[in-house]
C-alpha positions in Angstrom: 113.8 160.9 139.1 114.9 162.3 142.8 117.7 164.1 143.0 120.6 163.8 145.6 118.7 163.0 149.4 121.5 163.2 151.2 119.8 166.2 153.2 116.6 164.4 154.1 116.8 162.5 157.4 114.1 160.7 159.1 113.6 162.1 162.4 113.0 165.7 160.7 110.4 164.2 158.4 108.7 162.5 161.7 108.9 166.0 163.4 106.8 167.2 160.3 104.5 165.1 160.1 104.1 164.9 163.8 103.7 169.4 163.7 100.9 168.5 160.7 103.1 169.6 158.0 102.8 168.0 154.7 105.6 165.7 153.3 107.2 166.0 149.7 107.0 164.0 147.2 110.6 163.4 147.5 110.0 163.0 151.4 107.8 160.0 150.8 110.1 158.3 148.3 112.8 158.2 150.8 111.1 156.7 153.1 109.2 154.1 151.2 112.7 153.3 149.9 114.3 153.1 153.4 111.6 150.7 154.6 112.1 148.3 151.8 115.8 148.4 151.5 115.4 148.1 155.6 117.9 151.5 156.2 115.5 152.8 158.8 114.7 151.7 162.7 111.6 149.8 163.3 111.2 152.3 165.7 111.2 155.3 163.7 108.8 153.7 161.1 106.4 153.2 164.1 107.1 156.5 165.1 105.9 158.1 161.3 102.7 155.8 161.1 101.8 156.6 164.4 102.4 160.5 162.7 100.3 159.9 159.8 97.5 158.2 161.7 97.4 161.3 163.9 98.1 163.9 161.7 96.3 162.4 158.2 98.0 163.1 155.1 96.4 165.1 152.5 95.2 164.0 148.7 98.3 164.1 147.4 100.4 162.9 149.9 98.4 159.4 149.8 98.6 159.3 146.0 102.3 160.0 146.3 103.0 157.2 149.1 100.7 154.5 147.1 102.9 155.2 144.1 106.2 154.5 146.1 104.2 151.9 147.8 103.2 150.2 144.3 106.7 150.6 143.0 108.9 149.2 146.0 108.8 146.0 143.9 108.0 144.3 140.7 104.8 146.0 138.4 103.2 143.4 136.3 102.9 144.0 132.5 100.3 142.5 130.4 100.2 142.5 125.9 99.4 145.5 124.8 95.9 144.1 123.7 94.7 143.5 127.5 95.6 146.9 128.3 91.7 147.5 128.5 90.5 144.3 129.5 92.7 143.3 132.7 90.0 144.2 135.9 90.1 143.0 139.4 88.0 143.4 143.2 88.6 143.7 146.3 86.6 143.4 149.8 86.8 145.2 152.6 86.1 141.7 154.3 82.8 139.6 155.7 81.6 136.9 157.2 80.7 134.0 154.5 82.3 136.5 151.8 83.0 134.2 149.1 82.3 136.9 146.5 85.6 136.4 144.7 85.7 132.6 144.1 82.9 133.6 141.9 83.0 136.7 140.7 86.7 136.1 138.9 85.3 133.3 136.8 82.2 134.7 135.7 84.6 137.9 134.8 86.5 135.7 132.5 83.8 134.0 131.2 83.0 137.3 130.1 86.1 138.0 128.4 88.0 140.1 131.1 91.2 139.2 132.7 91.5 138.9 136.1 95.1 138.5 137.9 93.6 138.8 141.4 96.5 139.1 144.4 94.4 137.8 147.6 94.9 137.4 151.1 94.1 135.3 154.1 91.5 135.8 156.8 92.6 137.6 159.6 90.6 138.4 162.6 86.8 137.4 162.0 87.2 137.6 158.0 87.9 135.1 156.2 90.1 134.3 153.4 90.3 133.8 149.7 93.5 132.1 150.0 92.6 130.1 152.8 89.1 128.3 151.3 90.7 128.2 148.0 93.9 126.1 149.5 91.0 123.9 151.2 90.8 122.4 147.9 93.5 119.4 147.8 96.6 120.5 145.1 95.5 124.3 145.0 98.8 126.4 144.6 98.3 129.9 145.2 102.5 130.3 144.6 103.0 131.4 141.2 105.6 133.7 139.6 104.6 136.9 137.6 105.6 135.0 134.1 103.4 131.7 135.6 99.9 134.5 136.4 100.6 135.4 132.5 100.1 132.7 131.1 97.2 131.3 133.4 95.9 134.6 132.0 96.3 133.9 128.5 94.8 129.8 128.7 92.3 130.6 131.2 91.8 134.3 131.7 91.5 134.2 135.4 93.8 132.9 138.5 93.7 133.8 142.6 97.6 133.8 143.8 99.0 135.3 147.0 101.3 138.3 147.0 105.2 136.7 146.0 108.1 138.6 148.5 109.5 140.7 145.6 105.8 142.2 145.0 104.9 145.8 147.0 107.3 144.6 149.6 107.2 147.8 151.5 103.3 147.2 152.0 104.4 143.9 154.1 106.8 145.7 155.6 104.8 148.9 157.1 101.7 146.0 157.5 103.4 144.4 160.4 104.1 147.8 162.2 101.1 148.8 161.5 99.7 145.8 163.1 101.9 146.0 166.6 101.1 149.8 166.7 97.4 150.5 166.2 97.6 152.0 163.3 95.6 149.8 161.0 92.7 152.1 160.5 94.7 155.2 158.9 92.9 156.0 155.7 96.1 157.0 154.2 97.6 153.9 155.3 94.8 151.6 154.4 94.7 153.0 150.7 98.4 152.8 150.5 98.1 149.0 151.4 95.1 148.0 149.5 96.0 150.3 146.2 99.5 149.5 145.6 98.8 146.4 145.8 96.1 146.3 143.2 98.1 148.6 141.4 101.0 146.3 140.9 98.4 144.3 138.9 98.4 147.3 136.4 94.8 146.9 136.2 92.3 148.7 133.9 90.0 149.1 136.2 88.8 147.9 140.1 85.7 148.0 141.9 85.6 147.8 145.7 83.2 146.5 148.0 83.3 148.8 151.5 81.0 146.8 153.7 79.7 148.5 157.1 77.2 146.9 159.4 77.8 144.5 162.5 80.4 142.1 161.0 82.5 145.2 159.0 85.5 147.4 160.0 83.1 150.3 159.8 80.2 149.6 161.4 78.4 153.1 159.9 77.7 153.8 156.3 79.3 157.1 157.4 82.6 155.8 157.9 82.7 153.1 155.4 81.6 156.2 152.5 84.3 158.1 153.7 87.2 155.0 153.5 85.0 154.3 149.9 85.3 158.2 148.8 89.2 158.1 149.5 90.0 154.7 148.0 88.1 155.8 144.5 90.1 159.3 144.6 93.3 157.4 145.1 92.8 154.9 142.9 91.5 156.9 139.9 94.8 159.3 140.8 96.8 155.9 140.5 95.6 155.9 136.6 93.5 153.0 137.6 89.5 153.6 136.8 87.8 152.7 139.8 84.5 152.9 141.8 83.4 151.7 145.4 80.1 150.0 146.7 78.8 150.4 150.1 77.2 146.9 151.1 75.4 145.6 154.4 77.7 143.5 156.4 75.2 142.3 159.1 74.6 139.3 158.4 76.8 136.3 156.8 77.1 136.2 153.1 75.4 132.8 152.1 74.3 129.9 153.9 77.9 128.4 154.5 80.4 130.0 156.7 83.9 127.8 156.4 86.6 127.5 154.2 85.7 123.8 152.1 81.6 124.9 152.8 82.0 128.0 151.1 83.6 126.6 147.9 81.1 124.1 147.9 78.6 127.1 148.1 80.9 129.1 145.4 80.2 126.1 143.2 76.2 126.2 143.8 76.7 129.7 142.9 78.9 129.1 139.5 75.9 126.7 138.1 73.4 129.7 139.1 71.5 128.2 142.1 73.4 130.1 144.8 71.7 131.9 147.6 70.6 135.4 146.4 72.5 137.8 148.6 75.8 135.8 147.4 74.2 135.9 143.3 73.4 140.0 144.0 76.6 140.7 145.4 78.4 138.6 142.6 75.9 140.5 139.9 76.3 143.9 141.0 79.9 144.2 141.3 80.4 142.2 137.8 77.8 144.6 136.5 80.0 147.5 137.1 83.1 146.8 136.2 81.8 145.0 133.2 80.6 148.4 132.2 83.9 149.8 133.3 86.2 148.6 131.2 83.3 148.7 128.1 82.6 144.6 128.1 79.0 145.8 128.3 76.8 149.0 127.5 75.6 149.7 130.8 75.8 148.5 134.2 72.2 146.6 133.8 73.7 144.9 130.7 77.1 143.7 132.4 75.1 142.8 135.4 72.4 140.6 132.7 76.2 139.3 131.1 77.1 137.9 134.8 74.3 136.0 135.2 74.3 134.9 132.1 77.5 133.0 132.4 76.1 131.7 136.4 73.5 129.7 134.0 75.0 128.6 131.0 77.8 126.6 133.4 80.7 129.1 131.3 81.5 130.8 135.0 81.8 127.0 136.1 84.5 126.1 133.1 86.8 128.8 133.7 86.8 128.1 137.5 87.1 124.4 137.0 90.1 125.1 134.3 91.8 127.6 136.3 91.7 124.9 139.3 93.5 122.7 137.3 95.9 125.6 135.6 96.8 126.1 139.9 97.6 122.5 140.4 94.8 120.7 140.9 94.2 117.3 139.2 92.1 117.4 136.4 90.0 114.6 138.1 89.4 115.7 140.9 88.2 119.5 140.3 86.4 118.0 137.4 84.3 115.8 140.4 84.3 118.9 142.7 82.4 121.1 140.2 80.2 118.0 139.4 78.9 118.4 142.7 81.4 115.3 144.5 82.7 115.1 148.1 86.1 115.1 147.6 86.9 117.7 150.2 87.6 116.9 153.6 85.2 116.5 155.8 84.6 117.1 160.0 84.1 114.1 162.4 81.3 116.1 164.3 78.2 117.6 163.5 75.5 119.1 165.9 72.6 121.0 165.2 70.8 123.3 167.1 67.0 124.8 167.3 65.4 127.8 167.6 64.0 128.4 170.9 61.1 130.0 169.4 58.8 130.6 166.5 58.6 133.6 164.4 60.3 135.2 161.1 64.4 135.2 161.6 64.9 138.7 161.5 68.8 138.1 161.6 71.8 136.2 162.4 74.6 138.1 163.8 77.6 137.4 162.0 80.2 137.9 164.6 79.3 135.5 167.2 79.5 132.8 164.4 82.6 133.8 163.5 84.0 133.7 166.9 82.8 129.8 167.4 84.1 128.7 163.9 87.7 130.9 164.7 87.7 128.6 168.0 87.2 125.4 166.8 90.1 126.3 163.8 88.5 127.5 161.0 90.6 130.8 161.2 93.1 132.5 162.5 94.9 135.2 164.4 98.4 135.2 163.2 99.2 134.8 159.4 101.3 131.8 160.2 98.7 130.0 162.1 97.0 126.3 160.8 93.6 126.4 159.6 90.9 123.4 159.6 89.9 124.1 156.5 87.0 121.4 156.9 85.1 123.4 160.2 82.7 125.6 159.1 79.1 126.6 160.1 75.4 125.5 157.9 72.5 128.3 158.0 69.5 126.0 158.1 67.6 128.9 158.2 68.1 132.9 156.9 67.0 136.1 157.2 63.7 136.0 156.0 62.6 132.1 156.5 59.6 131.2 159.2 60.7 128.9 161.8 59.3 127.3 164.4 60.3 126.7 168.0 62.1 123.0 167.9 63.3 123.5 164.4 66.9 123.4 163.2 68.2 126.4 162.3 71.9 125.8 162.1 74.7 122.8 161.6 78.1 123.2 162.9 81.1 121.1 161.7 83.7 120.3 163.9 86.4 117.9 165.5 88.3 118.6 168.2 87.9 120.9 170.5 84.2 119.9 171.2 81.0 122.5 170.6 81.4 123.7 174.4 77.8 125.0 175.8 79.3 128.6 176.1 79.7 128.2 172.6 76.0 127.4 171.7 74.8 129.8 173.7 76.8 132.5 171.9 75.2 130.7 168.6 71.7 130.5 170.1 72.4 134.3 170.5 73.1 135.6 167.3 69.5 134.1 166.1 67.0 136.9 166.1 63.3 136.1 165.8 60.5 138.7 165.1 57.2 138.4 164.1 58.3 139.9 160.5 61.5 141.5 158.4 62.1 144.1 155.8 64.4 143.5 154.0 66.6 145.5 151.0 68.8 145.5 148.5 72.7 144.6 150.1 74.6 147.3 147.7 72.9 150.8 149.0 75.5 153.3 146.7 78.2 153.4 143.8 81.0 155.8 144.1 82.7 156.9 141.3 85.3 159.8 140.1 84.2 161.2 136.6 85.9 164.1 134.9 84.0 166.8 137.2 84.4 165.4 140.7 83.3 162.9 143.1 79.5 161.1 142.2 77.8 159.1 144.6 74.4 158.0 143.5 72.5 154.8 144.7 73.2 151.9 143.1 71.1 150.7 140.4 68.1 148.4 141.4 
């Protein structure tokens, strides 16, 4: 495709970049390849991120460096008859987000196959990966021609990224990490879309959260990363749309890797807690409609809930449990509604110190506890306690009264310090009423004539 590059050299492309100059096409595919095939410095990759995150990139020097990012390592092909069919999501992250654990079943209970590439919670978000390997046997290790045929049995499976797949995203990911350079937009479609693109998907919808416990705390901000990611994506050949969601407050009741599948399962027999049943339903809804499973977003959204309460969501997530490695016993007694996850030594409630409406519960201060006591971590190589995790007794919404319980914490070792509760006592805000509103506030979309942002169906 390129020609000979043998007159390209890295320091001059920096020195572009750095003097806002756009890079070629050609430009971009040289140094995608030099980062995977590791011919350039560490330092001189630093240096060009650091570039791009000053500088920006324009339109088509994003869709150009997602395309080389997408295709620095094995693409996945489906049968030509899912070519139409094959949809994933992905999250811009929460607290309690346990969206996908649900969502992906119900999708295949619809007919749609889903080859979702997760990730792990980092900072105060948590992760797919990480409450799904919570249940005992999980293997989220599986090989492209292993994902096919889960696909093909099942129609649905949650796997980790493999080294030989977009290689030069884990690359540039650890640079961008060590120097601050994790909020370029350019960078953060590249990582997120060439990813997703590897999955040669139909179509995608993401969920850009803002609010308290989201990397944007503005709907300003997170409509901007949203309008960018759905150009991108759409330029990619992939047909995709965003939703802005509220991330104030946790998703759920449960916060917690083996809590929140227990929730997930609640949720799969359609008697989860609303906000997670909306979120599930709206972005189901859309890419239902997407990919022409259903007439209209109303109709995929009726499909979705459909399959929450007919226990079909419930059979696809228990058989693709046991397509990943679980026993067939024992994920056949987990979506019974058994305790056969592992549970905490400790539990300790605490109560409100006065009466009123809960008006909210910051998320961030409950994610900071649980990330103390081991539920999450820091480094992608650090042990979680997949059983610690954090009950809302009480949400947004509910009366309470002073003395009640509001919350339950599960723990071991270290102990619940009293800095700790206070922080938790903190994050409980009590009013004399709420108003509350729908999570989802807009859909972005591409169509033929531009950009369309509208608010998101009721």
């Amino acid at each position: 495709m390129y020609t000979s590059q043998a007159h390209i050299n890295i320091p001059e492309m920096i020195r572009k970049k750095r003097d806002k100059q756009s890079l070629s096409a050609e430009e971009i595919h040289y140094f995608v390849q030099g980062v995977t095939k590791q011919t350039i410095q560490d330092c001189q990759i630093g240096a060009m991120l650091m570039a791009i995150r000053l500088q920006g990139m324009t339109q088509e020097e994003a869709v150009n460096l997602t395309q080389e990012m997408k295709t620095s390592g094995v693409v996945l092909e489906w049968p030509k008859e899912w070519s139409s069919i094959i949809v994933d999501k992905h999250s811009t992250g929460g607290v309690g987000d346990k969206v996908s654990l649900v969502l992906v079943p119900a999708l295949a209970a619809c007919g749609c196959k889903v080859p979702m590439i997760s990730g792990r919670g980092l900072g105060h978000t948590g992760g797919t990966l990480d409450k799904l390997e919570s249940i005992p046997g999980f293997n989220i290790n599986k090989s492209p021609e292993e994902v096919k045929q889960i696909l093909a049995t099942v129609g649905c499976c949650i796997v980790g990224q493999t080294p030989d797949l977009v290689p030069a995203d884990k690359k540039l990911y650890t640079i961008r990490d060590i120097t601050s350079t994790v909020d370029s937009l350019p960078l953060i479609a590249g990582s997120i879309l060439s990813k997703k693109g590897a999955e040669s998907l139909a179509a995608l919808i993401l969920d850009v959260k803002f609010g308290e416990g989201a990397l944007y705390k503005d709907i300003n901000g997170a409509r901007e990363l949203a309008q960018y990611l759905v150009y991108v994506g759409n330029r990619l050949g992939i047909q995709t749309a965003a939703v802005l969601s509220k991330m104030d407050n946790p998703i759920g009741r449960c916060i917690g890797n083996s809590l929140e599948v227990i929730e997930s399962i609640e949720c799969l027999k359609g008697k989860g807690p609303k906000d997670l049943e909306e979120l599930v339903t709206c972005l189901g809804g859309h890419l239902l409609h997407m990919c022409e499973k259903a007439g209209s977003f109303k109709a995929g959204e009726e499909d979705i809930k459909d399959m929450l309460q007919n226990g079909c969501a419930l059979g696809k997530f228990q058989a693709m449990l046991v397509a990943q490695g679980v026993t067939a016993d024992l994920a056949k007694a987990l979506c019974r509604g058994e305790e056969v996850l592992r549970h905490t030594v400790k539990q300790e409630e605490l109560k409100a110190a006065a009466g009123g409406v809960v008006q909210a519960i910051h998320s961030l201060p409950l994610a900071k506890v649980l990330h103390e006591l081991g539920a999450g971590c820091t480094q992608s190589d650090q042990p979680v306690n997949w059983s610690v995790g954090i009950e809302l007794l009480k949400t947004v919404g509910d009366h309470v009264n002073k003395g009640d319980p509001w919350i339950r914490i599960h723990f071991e070792d270290p102990s619940l310090s009293e800095s700790q509760k206070a922080l938790l006592q903190h994050s409980l805000v009590i009013g004399e009423k709420v108003e509350t509103g729908p999570l989802v506030t807009e859909i972005i979309q591409v169509q033929s004539q531009g950009e369309k942002r509208h608010n998101c169906p009721a």
